[in-house]
N, C-alpha and C positions, 0 to 999 in steps of 0.2 A: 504494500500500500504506500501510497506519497506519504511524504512528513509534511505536514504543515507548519512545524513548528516556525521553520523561517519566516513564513506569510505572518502569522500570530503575532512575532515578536518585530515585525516589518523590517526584517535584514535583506527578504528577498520581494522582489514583485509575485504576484500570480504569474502573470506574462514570464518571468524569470523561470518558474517553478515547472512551466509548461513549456516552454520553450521547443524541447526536443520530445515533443508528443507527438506521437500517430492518433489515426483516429482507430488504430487497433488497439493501441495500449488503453484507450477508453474503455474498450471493451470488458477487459484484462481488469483493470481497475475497477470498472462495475461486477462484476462476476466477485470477485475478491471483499466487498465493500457488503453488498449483498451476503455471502456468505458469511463472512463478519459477523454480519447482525445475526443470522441465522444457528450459528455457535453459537452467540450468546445466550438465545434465548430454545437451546434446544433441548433443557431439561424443565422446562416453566409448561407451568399448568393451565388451565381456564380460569382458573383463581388466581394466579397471578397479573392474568393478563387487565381484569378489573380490582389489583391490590391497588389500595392508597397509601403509597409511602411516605415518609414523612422528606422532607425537603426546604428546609426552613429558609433556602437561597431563590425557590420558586419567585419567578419574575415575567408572567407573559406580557408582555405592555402592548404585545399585539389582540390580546383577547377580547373576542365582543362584549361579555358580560363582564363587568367591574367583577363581580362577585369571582371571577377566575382568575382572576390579576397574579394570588397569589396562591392558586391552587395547585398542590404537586400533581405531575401529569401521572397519569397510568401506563401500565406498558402499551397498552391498545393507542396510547393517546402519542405517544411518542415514536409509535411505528408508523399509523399514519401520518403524523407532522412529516416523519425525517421522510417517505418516500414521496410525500406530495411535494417539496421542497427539492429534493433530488430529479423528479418528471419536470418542474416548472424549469429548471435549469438547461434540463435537456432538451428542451423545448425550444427554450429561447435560444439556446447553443444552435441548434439545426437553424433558425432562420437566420442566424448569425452567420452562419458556414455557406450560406444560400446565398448570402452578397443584402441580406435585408436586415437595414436599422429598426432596430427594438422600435416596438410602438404600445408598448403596454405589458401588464403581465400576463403567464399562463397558467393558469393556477384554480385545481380542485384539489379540497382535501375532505376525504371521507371524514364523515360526522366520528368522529373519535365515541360516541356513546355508542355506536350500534357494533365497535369490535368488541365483542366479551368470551372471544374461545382464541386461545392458541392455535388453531388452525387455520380462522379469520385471519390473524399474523402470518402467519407465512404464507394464506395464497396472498396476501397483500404486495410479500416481499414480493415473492416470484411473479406475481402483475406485475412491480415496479421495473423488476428486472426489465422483464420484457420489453416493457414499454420502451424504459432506454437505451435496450439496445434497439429497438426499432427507429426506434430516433435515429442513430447513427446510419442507419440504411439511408437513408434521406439527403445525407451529406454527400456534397459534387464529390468526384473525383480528385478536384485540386479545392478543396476550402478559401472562401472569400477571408482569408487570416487578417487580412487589414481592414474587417468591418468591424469597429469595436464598440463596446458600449459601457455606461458607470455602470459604478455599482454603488456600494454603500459603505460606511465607515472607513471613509478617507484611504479608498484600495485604490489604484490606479484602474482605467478604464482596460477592457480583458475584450479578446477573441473569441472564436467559438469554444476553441480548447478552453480557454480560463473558463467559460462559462458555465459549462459544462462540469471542470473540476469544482467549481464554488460549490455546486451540488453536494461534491462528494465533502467536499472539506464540511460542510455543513453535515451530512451526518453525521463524520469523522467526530464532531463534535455532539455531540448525542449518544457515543458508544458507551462511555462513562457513564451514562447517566441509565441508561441500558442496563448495565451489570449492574449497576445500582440497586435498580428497582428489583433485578432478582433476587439479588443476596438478600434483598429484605424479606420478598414476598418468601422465599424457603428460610428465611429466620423465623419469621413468626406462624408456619406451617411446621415447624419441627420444635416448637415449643406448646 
């Protein structure tokens, strides 16, 4: 998997980080990122998947209900977030690679209340997969690499490749939070 830590600590660009990317090592990289998740939660139950961990750092600023501002997410709640956010990138990467300027976002994420079984989770993952790698089928032969576009918290503007990585880096960032919510929900399942 990529390190991200360079990007985090801003020693490297995204652009830096992707540089010497195919649009096969995408592949490579989703398949890996995916799987990831998939170990993590491959010993978790239907009870885990709607356990409420405790999370006293919980911060959604993006959430519609005040009342969730500061609510810990569930596993359900964090596998839909991280692969809707993962599709929306890959999305926007493909019309990026296509020679077309961003005009908005792409973005559905499953109502996080209606996953409550660990199997919902992984056809979710295995959708997402799909989806992204289908995405990349979409990409020319030669990628429009000099169509770029912002982003957000003062990252320099990215190509299809960065775009596309931001995804993963954005889950990359949720894997913690993942084993988390395990260890807890088999802590107070084995007490």
């Amino acid at each position: 998997m990529l390190d991200f830590t360079g990007i985090r600590t801003k020693k490297i660009s995204l652009n830096e980080l992707t540089a010497n990317l195919e649009p096969s090592d995408l592949v490579a990289l989703t398949d890996e990122m995916v799987d990831r998740v998939l170990q993590l939660i491959a010993n978790a139950t239907d009870a885990d998947v709607i356990f409420k961990p405790s999370d006293p750092a919980a911060n959604d600023r993006h959430a519609a209900d005040p009342a969730e501002v500061t609510m810990p997410w569930t596993l359900g709640h964090v596998v839909v977030h991280t692969t809707a956010s993962a599709e929306e990138a890959a999305a926007l990467a493909t019309e990026l690679a296509r020679g077309v300027a961003l005009h908005g976002r792409s973005r559905y994420e499953i109502p996080w209340r209606e996953v409550t079984t660990i199997e919902q989770c992984r056809e979710r993952l295995d959708e997402s997969r799909r989806m992204r790698l289908a995405s990349l089928g979409m990409w020319p032969d030669q990628p429009h690499l000099e169509t770029l576009a912002e982003l957000w918290g003062g990252l320099a503007p990215v190509n299809a490749m960065g775009y596309f990585v931001i995804g993963l880096m954005h889950e990359d960032d949720h894997l913690g939070q993942i084993a988390e919510i395990v260890r807890q929900a088999h802590a107070a399942r084995s007490h």
